[in-house]
C-alpha positions as a printed NumPy array, in Angstrom:
array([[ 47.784, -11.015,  27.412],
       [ 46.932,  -7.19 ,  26.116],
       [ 49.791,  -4.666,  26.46 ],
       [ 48.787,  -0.713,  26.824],
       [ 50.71 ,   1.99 ,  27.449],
       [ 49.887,   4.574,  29.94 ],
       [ 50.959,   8.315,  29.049],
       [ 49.693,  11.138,  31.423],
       [ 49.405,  14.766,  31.16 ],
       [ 51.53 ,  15.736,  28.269],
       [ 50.272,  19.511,  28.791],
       [ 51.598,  20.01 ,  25.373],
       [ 52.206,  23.659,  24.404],
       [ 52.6  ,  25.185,  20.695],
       [ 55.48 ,  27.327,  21.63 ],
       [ 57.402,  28.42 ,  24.919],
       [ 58.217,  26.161,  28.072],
       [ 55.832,  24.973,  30.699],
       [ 57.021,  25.475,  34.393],
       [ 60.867,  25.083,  32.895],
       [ 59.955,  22.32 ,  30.78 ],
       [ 59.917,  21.784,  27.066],
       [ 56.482,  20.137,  26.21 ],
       [ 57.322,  19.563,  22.589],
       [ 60.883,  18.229,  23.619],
       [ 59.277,  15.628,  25.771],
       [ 56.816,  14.364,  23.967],
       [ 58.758,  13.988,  21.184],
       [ 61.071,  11.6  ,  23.072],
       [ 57.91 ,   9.758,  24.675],
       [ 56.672,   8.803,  21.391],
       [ 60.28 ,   7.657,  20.24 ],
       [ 60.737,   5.485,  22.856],
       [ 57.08 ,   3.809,  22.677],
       [ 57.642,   3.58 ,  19.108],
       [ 61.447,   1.644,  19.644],
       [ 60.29 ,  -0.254,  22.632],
       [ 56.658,  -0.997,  22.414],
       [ 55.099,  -0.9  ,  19.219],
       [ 53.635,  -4.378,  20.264],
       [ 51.15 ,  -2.441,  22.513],
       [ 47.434,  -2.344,  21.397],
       [ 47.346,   1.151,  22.25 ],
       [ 47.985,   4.2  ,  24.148],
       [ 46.302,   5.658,  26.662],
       [ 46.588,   9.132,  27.602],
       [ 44.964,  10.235,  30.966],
       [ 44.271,  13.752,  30.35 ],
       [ 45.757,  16.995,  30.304],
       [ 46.869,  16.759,  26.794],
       [ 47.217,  20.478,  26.387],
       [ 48.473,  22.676,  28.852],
       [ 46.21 ,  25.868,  27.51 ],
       [ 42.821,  24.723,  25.611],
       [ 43.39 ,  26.247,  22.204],
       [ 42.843,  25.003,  18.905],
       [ 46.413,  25.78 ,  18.   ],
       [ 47.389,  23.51 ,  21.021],
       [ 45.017,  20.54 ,  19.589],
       [ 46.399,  20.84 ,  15.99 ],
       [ 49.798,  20.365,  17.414],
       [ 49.246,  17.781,  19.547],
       [ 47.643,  15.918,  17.107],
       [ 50.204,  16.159,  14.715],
       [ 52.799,  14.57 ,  17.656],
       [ 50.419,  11.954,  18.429],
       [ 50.046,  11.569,  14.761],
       [ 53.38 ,   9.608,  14.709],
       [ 52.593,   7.268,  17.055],
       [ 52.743,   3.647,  15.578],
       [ 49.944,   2.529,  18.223],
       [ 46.605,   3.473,  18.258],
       [ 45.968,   6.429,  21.208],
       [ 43.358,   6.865,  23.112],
       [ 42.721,  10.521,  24.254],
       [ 41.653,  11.601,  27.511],
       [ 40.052,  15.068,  29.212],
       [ 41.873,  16.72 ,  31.788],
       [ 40.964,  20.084,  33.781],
       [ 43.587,  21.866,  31.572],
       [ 41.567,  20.706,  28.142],
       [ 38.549,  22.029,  26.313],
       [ 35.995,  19.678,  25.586],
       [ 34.426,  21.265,  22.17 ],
       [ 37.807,  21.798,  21.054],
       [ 38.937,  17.621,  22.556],
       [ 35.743,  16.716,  20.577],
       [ 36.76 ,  18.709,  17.403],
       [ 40.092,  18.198,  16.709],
       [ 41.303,  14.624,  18.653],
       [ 39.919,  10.841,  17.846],
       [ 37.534,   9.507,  19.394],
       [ 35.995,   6.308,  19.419],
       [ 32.519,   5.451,  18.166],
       [ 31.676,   4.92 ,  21.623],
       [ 32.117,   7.915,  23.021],
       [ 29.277,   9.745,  24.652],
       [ 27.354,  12.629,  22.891],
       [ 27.963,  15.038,  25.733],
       [ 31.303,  13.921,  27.175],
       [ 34.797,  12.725,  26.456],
       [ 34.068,   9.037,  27.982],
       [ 33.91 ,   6.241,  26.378],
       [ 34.771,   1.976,  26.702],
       [ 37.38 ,   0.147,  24.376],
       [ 37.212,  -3.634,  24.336],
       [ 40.011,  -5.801,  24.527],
       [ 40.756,  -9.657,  24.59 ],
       [ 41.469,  -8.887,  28.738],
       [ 38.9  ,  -6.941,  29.622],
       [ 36.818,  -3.661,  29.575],
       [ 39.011,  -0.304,  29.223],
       [ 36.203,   2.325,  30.482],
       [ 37.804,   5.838,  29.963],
       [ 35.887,   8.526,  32.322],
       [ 36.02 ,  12.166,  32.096],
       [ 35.687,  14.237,  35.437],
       [ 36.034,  17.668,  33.464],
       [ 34.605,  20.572,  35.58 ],
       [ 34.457,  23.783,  32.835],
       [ 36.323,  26.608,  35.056],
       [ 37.994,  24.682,  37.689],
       [ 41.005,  22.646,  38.322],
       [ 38.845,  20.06 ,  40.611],
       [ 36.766,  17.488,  38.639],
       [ 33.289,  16.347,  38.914],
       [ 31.283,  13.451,  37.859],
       [ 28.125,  14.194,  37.112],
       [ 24.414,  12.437,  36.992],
       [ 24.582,  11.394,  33.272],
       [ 28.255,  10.31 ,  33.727],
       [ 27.633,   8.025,  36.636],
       [ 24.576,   6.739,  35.095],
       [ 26.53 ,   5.691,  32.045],
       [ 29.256,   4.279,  34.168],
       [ 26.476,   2.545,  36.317],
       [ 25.095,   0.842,  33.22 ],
       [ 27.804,  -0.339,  31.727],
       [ 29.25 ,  -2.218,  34.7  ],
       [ 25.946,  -3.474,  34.945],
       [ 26.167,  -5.119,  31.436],
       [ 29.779,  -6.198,  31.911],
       [ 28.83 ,  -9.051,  33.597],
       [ 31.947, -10.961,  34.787],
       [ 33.924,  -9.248,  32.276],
       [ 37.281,  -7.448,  33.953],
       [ 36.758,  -3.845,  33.976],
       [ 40.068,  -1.502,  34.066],
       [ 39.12 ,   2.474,  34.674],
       [ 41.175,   5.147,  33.875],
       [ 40.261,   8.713,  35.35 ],
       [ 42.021,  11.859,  35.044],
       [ 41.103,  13.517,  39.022],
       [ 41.761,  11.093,  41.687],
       [ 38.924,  10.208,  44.445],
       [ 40.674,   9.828,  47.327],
       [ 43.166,  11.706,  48.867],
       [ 46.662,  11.025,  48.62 ],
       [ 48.285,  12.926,  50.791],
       [ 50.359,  15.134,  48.695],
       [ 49.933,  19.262,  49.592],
       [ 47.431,  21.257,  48.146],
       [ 46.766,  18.943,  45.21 ],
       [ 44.012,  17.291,  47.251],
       [ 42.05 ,  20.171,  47.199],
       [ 41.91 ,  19.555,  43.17 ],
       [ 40.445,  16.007,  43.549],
       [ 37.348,  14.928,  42.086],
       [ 34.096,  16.181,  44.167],
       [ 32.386,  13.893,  45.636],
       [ 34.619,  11.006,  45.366],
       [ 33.008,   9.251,  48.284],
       [ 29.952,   9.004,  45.953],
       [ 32.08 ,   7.62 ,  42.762],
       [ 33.7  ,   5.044,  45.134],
       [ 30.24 ,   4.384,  46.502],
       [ 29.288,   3.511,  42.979],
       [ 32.339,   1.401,  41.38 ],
       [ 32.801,  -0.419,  45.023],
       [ 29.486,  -2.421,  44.245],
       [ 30.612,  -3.643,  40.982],
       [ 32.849,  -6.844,  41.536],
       [ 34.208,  -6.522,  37.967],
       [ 36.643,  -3.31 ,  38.425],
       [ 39.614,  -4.918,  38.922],
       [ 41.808,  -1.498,  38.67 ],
       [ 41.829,   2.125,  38.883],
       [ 44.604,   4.262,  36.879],
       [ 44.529,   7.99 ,  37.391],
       [ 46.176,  10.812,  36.225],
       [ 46.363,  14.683,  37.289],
       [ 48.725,  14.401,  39.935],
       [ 52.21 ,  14.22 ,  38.371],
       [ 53.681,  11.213,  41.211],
       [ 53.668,   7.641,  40.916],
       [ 50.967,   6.379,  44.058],
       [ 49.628,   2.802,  44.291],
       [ 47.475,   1.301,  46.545],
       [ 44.015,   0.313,  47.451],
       [ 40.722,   2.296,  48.327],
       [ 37.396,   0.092,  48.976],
       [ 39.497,  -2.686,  48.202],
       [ 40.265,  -1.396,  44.839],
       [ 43.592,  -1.617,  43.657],
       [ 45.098,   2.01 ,  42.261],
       [ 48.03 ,   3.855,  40.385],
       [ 48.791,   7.48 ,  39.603],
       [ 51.309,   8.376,  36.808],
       [ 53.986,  10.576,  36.361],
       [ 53.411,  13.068,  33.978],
       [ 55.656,  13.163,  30.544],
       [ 56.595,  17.017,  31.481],
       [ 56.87 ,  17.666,  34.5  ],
       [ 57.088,  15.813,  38.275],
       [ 55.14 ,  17.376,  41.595],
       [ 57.645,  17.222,  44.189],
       [ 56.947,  14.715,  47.275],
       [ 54.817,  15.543,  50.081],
       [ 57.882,  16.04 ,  52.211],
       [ 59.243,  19.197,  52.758],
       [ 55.421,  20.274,  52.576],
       [ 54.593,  23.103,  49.452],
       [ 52.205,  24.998,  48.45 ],
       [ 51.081,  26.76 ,  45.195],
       [ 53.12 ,  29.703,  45.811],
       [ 56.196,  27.595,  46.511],
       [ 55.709,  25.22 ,  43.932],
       [ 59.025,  23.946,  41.804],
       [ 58.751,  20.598,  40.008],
       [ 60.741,  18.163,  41.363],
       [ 63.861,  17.018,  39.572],
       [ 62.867,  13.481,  38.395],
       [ 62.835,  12.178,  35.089],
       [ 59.259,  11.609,  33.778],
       [ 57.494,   8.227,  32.722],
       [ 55.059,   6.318,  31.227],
       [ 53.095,   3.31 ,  32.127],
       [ 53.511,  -0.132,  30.536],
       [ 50.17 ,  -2.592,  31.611],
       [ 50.13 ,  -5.79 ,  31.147],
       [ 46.269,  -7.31 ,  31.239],
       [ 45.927, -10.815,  31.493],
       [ 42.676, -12.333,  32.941],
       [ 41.97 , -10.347,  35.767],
       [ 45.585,  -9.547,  36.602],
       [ 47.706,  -6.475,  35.644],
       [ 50.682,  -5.628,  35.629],
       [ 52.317,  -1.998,  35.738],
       [ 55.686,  -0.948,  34.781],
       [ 57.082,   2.299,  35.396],
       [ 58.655,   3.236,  32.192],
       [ 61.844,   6.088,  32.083],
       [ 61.676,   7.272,  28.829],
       [ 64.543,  10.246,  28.829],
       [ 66.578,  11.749,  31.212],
       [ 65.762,  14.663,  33.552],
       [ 67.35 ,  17.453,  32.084],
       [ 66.105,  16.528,  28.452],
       [ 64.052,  19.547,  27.453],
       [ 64.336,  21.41 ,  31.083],
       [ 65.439,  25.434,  30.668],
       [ 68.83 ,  25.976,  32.407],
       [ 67.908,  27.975,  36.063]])
């Protein structure tokens, strides 16, 4: 059995609040309670937005946080990162492409394939010919092996106000491409700050809460304009891999008002 943690958009800030929320605050208590809880994980995985502003100052301290993990952490693109600076400053393993922030991590279960649907100068994502091809290959080469993908834009709709119109492009085409492959046994994505499950293409899926801050429910219906974060505590992820099976755990790792600015 291989246990991972899931951590999603930490949109870590050097200084100041983000939408209410302390970024440094919250972190801080994420990586206490992996470290007290689940330092038996092989690693962390961090589905993107790991800075809420791409800066280098942002990166250094970020790094520094993650620094104090006691897993190994695997880092992620999001539309709020940089991808020179990602590249620059964050780990990455050696199989990372040349050109973008994806990459595969082997483990005794399975196939961790870590995509990046970055779009420079937009919030929706994109996957692009070289990415797909790359994706395309390497399920081809897995074989039988059980693939788990972790994406930071979803592909599908889910329903939730405005925040489809920030979804990958062309996710018809991506599903196209991953539905052929009998080995992708799950999907994780980030980006959307609300735990979703459920299946597309017969595909089995999960969003994440994000360790900031929440998006509220689709009910009563927002927009950007009227956007508050909810009030619900954050989470992360803990997956348990064994075979082809997996296991998710929605993980509370603090209370709500932890790091939230008094109205």
């Amino acid at each position: 059995m291989t246990k991972l943690i899931w951590m999603s958009d930490p949109h870590f800030a050097e200084e100041g609040d983000v939408l209410g929320h302390d970024p440094r605050v919250r972190l801080d208590a994420a990586i206490a309670h992996i470290n007290r809880n689940h330092a038996d994980a092989a690693m962390c995985i961090i589905s993107g937005d790991i800075v809420n502003r791409g800066t280098r100052a942002g990166y250094k301290g970020v790094k520094g946080k993650l620094s104090d993990l006691d897993i190994t952490y695997l880092p992620m693109i999001g539309n709020h990162d940089s991808r020179d600076l990602f590249r620059e400053i964050l780990p990455l393993p050696d199989t990372c492409m040349a050109d973008f922030i994806q990459y595969q991590v082997a483990t005794p279960d399975g196939i961790l394939l870590c995509l990046d649907t970055h779009k420079a100068g937009s919030d929706a994502g994109e996957f692009c010919p070289a990415r797909a091809e790359w994706l395309r290959e390497t399920l081809m080469n897995a074989g039988n092996t059980p693939i788990f993908l972790f994406m930071h834009h979803p592909p599908m709709a889910l329903g939730l106000p405005m925040q489809d119109t920030e979804n990958l492009e062309d996710g018809d085409g991506f599903l196209d491409l991953i539905s052929d492959f009998a080995c992708v046994k799950y999907l994780c994505i980030g980006h959307v700050h609300r735990p979703i499950s459920g299946t597309v293409r017969g595909i089995p899926f999960s969003t994440m809460r994000s360790v900031l801050y929440q998006a509220p429910p689709p009910r009563p219906e927002w927009t950007w304009e009227t956007f508050k974060p909810s009030n619900e505590a954050p989470n992360i992820g803990i997956i348990q891999l064994e075979d082809s099976a997996v296991r998710i755990q929605f993980d509370q790792f603090c209370e709500y008002q932890l790091g939230v600015t008094p109205d």
